[in-house]
C-alpha positions in Angstrom: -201.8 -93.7 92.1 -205.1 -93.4 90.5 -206.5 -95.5 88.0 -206.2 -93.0 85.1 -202.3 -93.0 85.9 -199.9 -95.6 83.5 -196.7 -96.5 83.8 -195.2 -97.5 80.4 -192.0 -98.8 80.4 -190.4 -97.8 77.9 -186.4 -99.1 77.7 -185.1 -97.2 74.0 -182.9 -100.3 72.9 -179.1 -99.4 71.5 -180.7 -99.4 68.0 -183.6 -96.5 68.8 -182.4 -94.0 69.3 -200.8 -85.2 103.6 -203.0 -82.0 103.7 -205.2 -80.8 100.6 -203.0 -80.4 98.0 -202.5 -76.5 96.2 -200.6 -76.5 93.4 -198.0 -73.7 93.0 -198.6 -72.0 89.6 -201.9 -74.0 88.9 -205.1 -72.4 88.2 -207.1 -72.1 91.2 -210.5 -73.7 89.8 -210.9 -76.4 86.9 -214.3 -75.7 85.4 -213.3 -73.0 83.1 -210.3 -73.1 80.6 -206.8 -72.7 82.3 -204.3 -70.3 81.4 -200.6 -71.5 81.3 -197.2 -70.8 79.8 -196.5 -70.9 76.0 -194.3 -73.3 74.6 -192.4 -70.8 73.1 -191.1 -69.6 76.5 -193.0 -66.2 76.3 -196.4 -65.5 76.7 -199.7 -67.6 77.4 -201.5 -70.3 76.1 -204.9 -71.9 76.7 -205.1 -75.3 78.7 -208.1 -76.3 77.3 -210.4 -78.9 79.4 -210.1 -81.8 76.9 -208.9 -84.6 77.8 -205.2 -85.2 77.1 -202.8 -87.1 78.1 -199.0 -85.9 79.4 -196.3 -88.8 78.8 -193.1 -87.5 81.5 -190.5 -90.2 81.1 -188.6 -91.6 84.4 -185.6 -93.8 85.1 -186.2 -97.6 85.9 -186.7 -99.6 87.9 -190.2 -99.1 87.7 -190.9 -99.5 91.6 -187.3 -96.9 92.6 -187.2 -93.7 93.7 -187.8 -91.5 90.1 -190.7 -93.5 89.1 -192.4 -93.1 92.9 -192.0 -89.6 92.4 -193.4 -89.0 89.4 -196.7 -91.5 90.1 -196.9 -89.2 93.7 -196.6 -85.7 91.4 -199.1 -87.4 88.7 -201.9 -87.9 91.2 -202.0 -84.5 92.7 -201.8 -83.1 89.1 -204.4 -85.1 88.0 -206.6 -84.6 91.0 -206.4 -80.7 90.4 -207.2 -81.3 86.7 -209.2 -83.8 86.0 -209.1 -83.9 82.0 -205.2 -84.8 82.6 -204.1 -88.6 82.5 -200.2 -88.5 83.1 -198.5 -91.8 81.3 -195.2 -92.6 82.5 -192.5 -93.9 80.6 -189.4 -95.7 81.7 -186.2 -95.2 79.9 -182.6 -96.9 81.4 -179.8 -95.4 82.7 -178.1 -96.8 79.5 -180.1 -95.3 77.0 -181.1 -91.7 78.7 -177.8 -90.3 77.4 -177.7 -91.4 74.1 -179.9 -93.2 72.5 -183.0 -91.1 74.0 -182.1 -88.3 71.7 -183.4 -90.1 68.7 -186.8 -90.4 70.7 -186.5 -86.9 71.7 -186.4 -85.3 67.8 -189.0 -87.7 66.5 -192.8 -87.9 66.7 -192.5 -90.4 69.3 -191.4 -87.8 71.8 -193.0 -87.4 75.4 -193.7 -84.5 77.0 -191.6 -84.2 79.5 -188.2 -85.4 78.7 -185.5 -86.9 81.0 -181.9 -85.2 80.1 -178.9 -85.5 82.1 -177.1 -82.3 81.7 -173.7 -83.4 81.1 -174.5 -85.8 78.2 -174.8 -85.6 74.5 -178.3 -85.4 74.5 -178.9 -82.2 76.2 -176.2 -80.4 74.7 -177.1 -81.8 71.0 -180.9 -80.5 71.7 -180.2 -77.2 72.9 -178.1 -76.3 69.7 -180.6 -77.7 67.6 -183.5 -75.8 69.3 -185.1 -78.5 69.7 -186.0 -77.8 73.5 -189.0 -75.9 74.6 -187.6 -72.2 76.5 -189.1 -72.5 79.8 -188.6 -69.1 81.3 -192.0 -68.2 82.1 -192.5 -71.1 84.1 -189.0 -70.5 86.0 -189.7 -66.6 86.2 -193.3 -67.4 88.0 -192.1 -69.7 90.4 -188.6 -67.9 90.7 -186.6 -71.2 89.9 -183.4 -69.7 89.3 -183.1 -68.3 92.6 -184.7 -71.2 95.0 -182.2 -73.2 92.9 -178.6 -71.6 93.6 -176.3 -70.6 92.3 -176.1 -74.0 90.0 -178.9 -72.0 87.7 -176.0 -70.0 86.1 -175.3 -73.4 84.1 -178.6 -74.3 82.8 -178.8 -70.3 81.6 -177.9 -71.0 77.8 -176.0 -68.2 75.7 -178.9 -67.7 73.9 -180.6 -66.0 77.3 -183.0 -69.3 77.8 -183.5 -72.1 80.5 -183.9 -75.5 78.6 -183.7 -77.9 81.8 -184.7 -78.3 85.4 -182.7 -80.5 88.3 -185.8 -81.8 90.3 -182.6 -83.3 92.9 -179.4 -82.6 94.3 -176.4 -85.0 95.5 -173.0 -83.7 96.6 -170.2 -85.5 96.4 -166.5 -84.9 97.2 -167.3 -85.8 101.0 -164.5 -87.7 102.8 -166.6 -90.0 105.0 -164.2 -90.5 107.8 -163.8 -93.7 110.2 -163.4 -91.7 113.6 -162.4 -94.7 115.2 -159.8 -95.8 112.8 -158.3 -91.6 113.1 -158.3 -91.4 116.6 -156.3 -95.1 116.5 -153.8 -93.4 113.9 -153.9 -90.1 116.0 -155.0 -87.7 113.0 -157.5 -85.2 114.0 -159.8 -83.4 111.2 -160.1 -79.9 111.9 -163.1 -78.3 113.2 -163.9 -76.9 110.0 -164.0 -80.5 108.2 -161.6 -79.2 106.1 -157.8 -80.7 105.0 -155.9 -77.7 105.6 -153.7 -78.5 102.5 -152.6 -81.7 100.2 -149.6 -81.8 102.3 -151.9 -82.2 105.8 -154.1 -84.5 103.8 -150.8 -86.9 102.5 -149.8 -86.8 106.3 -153.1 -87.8 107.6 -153.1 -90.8 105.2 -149.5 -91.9 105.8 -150.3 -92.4 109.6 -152.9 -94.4 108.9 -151.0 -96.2 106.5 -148.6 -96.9 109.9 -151.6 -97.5 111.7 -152.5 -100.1 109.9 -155.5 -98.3 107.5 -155.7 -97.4 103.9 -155.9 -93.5 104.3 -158.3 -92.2 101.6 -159.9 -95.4 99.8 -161.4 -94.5 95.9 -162.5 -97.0 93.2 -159.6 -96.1 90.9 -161.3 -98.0 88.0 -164.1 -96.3 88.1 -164.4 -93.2 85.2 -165.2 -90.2 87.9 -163.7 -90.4 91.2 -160.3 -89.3 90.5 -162.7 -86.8 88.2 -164.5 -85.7 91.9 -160.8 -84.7 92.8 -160.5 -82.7 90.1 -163.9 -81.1 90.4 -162.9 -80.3 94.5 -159.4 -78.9 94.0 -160.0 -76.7 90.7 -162.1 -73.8 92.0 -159.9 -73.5 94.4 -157.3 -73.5 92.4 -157.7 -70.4 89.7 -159.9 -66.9 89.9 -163.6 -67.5 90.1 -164.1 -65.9 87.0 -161.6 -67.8 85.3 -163.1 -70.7 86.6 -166.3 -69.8 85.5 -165.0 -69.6 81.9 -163.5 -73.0 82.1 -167.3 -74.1 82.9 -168.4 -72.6 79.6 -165.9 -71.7 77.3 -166.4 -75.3 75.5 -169.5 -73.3 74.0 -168.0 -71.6 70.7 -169.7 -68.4 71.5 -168.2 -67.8 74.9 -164.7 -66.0 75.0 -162.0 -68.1 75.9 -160.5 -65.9 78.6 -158.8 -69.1 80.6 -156.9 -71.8 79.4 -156.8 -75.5 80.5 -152.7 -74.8 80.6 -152.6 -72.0 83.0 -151.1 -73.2 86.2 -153.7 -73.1 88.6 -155.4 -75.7 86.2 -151.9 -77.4 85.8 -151.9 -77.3 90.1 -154.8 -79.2 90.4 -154.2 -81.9 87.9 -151.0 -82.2 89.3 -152.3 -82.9 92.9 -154.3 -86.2 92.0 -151.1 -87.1 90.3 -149.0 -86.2 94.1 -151.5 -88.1 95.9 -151.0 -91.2 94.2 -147.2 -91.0 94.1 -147.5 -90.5 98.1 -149.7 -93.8 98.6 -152.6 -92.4 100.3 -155.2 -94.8 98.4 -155.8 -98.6 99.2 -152.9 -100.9 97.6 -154.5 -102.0 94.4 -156.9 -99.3 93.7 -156.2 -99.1 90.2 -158.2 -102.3 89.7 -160.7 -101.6 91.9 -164.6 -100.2 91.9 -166.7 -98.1 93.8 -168.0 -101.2 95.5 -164.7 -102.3 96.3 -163.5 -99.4 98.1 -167.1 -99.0 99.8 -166.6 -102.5 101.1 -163.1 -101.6 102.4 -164.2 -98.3 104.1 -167.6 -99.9 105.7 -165.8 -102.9 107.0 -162.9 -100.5 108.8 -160.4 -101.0 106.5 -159.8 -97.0 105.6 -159.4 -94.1 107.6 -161.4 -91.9 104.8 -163.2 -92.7 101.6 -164.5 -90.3 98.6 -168.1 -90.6 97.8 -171.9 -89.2 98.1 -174.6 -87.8 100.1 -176.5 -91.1 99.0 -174.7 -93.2 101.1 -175.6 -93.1 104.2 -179.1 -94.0 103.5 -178.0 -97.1 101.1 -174.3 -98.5 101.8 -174.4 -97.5 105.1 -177.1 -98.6 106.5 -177.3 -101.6 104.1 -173.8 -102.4 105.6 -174.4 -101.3 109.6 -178.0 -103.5 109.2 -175.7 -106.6 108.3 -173.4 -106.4 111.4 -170.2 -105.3 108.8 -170.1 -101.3 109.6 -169.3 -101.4 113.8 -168.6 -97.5 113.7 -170.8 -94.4 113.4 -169.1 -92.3 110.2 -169.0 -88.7 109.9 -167.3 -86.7 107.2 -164.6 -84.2 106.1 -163.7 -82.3 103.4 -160.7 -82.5 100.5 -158.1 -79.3 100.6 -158.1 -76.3 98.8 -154.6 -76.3 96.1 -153.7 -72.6 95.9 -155.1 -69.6 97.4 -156.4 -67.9 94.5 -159.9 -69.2 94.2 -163.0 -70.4 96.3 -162.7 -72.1 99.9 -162.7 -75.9 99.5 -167.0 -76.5 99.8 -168.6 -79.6 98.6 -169.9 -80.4 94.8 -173.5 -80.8 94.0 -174.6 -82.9 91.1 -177.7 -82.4 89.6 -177.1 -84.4 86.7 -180.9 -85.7 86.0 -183.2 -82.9 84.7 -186.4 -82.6 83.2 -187.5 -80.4 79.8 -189.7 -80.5 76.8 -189.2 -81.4 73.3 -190.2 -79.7 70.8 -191.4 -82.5 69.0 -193.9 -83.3 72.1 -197.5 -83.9 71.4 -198.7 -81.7 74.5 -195.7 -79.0 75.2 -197.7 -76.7 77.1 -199.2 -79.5 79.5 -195.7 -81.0 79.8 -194.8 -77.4 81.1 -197.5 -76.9 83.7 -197.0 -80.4 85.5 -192.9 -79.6 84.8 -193.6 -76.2 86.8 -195.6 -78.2 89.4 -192.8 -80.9 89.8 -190.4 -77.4 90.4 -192.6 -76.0 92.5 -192.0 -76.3 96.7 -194.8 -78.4 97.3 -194.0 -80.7 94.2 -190.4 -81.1 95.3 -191.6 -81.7 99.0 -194.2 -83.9 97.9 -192.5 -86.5 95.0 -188.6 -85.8 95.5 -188.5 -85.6 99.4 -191.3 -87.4 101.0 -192.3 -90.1 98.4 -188.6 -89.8 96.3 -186.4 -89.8 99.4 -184.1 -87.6 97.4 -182.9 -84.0 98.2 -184.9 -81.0 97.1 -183.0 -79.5 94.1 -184.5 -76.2 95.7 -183.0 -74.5 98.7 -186.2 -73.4 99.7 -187.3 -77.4 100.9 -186.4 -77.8 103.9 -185.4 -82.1 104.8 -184.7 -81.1 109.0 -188.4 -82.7 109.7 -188.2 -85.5 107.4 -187.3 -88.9 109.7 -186.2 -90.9 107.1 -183.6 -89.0 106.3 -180.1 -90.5 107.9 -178.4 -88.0 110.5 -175.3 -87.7 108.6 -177.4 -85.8 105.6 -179.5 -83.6 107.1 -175.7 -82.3 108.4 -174.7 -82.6 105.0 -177.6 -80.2 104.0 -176.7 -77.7 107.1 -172.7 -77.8 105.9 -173.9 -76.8 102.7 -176.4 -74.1 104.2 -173.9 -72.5 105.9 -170.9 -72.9 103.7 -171.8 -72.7 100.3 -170.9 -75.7 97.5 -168.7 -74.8 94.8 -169.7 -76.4 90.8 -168.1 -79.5 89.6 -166.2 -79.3 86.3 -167.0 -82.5 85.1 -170.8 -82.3 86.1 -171.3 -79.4 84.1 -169.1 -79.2 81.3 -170.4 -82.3 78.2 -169.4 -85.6 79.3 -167.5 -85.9 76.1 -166.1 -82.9 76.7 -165.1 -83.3 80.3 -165.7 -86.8 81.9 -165.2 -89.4 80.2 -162.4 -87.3 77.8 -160.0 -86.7 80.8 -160.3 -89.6 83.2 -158.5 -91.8 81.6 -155.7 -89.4 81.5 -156.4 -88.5 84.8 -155.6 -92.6 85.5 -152.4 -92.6 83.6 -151.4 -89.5 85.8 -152.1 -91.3 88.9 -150.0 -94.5 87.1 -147.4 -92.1 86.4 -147.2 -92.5 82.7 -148.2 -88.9 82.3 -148.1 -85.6 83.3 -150.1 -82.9 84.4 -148.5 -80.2 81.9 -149.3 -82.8 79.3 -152.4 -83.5 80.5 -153.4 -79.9 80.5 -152.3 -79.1 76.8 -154.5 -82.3 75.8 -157.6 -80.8 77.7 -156.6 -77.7 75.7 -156.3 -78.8 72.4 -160.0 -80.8 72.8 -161.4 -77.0 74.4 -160.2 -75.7 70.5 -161.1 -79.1 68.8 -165.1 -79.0 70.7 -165.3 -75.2 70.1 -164.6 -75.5 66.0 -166.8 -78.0 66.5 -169.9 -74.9 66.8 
């Protein structure tokens, strides 16, 4: 990093709120005044050569992934305009959801603002306009498209994009033991994918007599038995009427679906059928990610839910140590009904980046934001320096070596298959998340039901949406 370059950390306590480098979108020469996108959304601005400074906050720790990134980003940016000092900022996992939005709406406000986009803070700052429209910078660098089909979430009602993923994880994958299968005699199809609940309950139940949890999950944990849900529920109901269940929580979107109808109602119901049939560890209940990590890695389980981040952290962490003795590969959960999309993978994008209103330099926050976006920028600070996935399809990770095996066939699947959206990941984390899970445990404790379930989920869909 040069030596213009700061890192600030900045943790909002609970009370507070390789080759020359191009840059995609960036004014070819520095000498005269740049032209770049309004802060409005529409039109152009002058980037005047005076010296400024553009504060982008980034998650801590202050020597992980986000905040190598960013410092790798800041230093092109700054070498193709020289007036530019980029400050970064550090803000905790704790306080990005919540808290941050009190920074966010004040003076105090960087220029580039980390937002998850399932929390509060995103979806309280986009109905109080208090994001900067940034569909200039996406229609230049034709974001929307290089991002997937996951862009029809960030487009807001009002016809503007608010937010940009700089990173993609999928989860739902059932990494799979192959030598604890082949000991139990299950064999996953050649398409990855469960055929069915009723092939997937079988599978687990000869582990089980075998000698092997079948499909290990931290049941304490607030989101995995939500990952289920996320897997089995666009397979479940009509793509459109899933599509309505992503957005209908917004009160001007019709509701043409209902949380009660039955392909909903199905795929409640089939977290709720696993559990009754034993396929998780004994004990799960009370147990962590972590916990069921440590029992997959150590060849306790057959399968195991989880991430595209793992091979590269618990599994390697784990097969470094001597505890992992097999070579994992992974599978997919079932469809549940035949009425909607294949069974696919879920990305999570989570993480995004926009620009307060509030910010002292909006304009400049957009132009390094657009850079960040950009191929090179995502090649440069989320894949090479980052070691995260390109939000972009249009990044390829095939020549990267430290990327782990097991992803770059992660990337292909997805390539070639398609992903379909996660409920939970898009939908408020109020709204969705952390609303339903614990229902979601009391289903898989049977002291619920689905139908009951379902006409909760329902009743919060009309309680959000009076809500505006």
């Amino acid at each position: 990093m040069t030596n213009k370059s700061k890192s600030r950390w900045w943790t909002v306590g609970a009370s507070i709120p390789i080759t020359a480098m191009v840059l995609t979108g960036c004014a070819a020469e520095t000498d005269t005044t740049s032209e770049g996108s309004s802060s409005d959304g529409g039109g152009t601005t002058e980037l005047t050569e005076d010296p400024v400074t553009v504060s982008v906050q980034y998650e801590v720790p202050e020597d992980g992934p986000d905040a190598r990134a960013w410092r790798a980003v800041a230093d092109a940016f700054e070498a193709e305009y020289p007036n530019v000092t980029v400050e970064l900022q550090g803000i905790t996992n704790e306080a990005k959801g919540g808290p941050n939005l009190q920074v966010l709406t004040s003076s105090e406000a960087p220029d580039i603002a980390l937002i998850p986009l399932n929390s509060n803070v995103y979806t309280q700052m986009v109905r109080a306009n208090e994001l900067v429209a940034l569909n200039d910078i996406f229609e230049e660098d034709n974001f929307p498209e290089r991002l997937g089909p996951a862009s029809a979430a960030l487009l807001q009602a009002d016809g503007n994009y608010y937010a940009g993923p700089n990173t993609v994880a999928y989860y739902n994958i059932l990494w799979t033991n192959p030598d604890a299968l082949a000991d139990a005699g299950v064999t996953v199809p050649e398409d990855r994918v469960f055929e069915s609940p009723e092939a997937l309950i079988e599978a687990s139940q000869k582990c089980n007599d075998a000698g092997y949890a079948g499909l290990a999950i931290g049941g304490s944990t607030n989101y995995m038995a939500g990952w289920m849900l996320d897997a089995h529920l666009p397979t479940a109901v009509p793509a459109a009427d899933f599509n309505n269940l992503l957005a209908s929580w917004k009160s001007n979107v019709d509701v043409t679906a209902n949380y009660t109808d039955p392909g909903v109602v199905e795929a409640i119901d089939t977290i709720g059928r696993y559990a009754a049939a034993g396929i998780h560890q004994d004990g799960y209940l009370g147990q962590d990610g972590p916990a069921a990590e440590a029992l997959f890695t150590t060849g306790g389980a057959c399968l195991m839910i989880g991430g595209s981040w793992m091979p590269g952290g618990t599994f390697a962490d784990a097969t470094e140590s001597g505890e992992m003795t097999f070579e994992a590969d992974f599978a997919l959960l079932p469809p549940v009904g035949d009425s909607g999309a294949p069974s696919r993978l879920t990305p999570y994008y989570g993480n995004a980046y926009g620009v307060p209103k509030q910010a002292e330099n909006p304009d400049w926050g957009k132009k390094l934001l657009q850079y960040y976006l950009s191929d090179e920028g995502q090649r440069l600070g989320a894949v090479e320096v980052g070691g995260f996935l390109p939000a972009v399809t249009t990044v390829s990770v095939d020549d990267v070596e430290t990327f782990p095996t097991l992803v770059k066939d992660i990337v292909e699947y997805v390539a070639e298959n398609g992903s379909n959206s996660g409920w939970t990941s898009e939908v408020p984390g109020a709204f969705g998340q952390t609303f339903i899970a614990p229902y979601l445990q009391q289903l898989q404790e049977g002291l619920i039901t689905a139908e009951e379930i379902a006409e909760i989920q329902q009743q919060e869909l009309e309680n959000y949406r009076a809500q505006g």
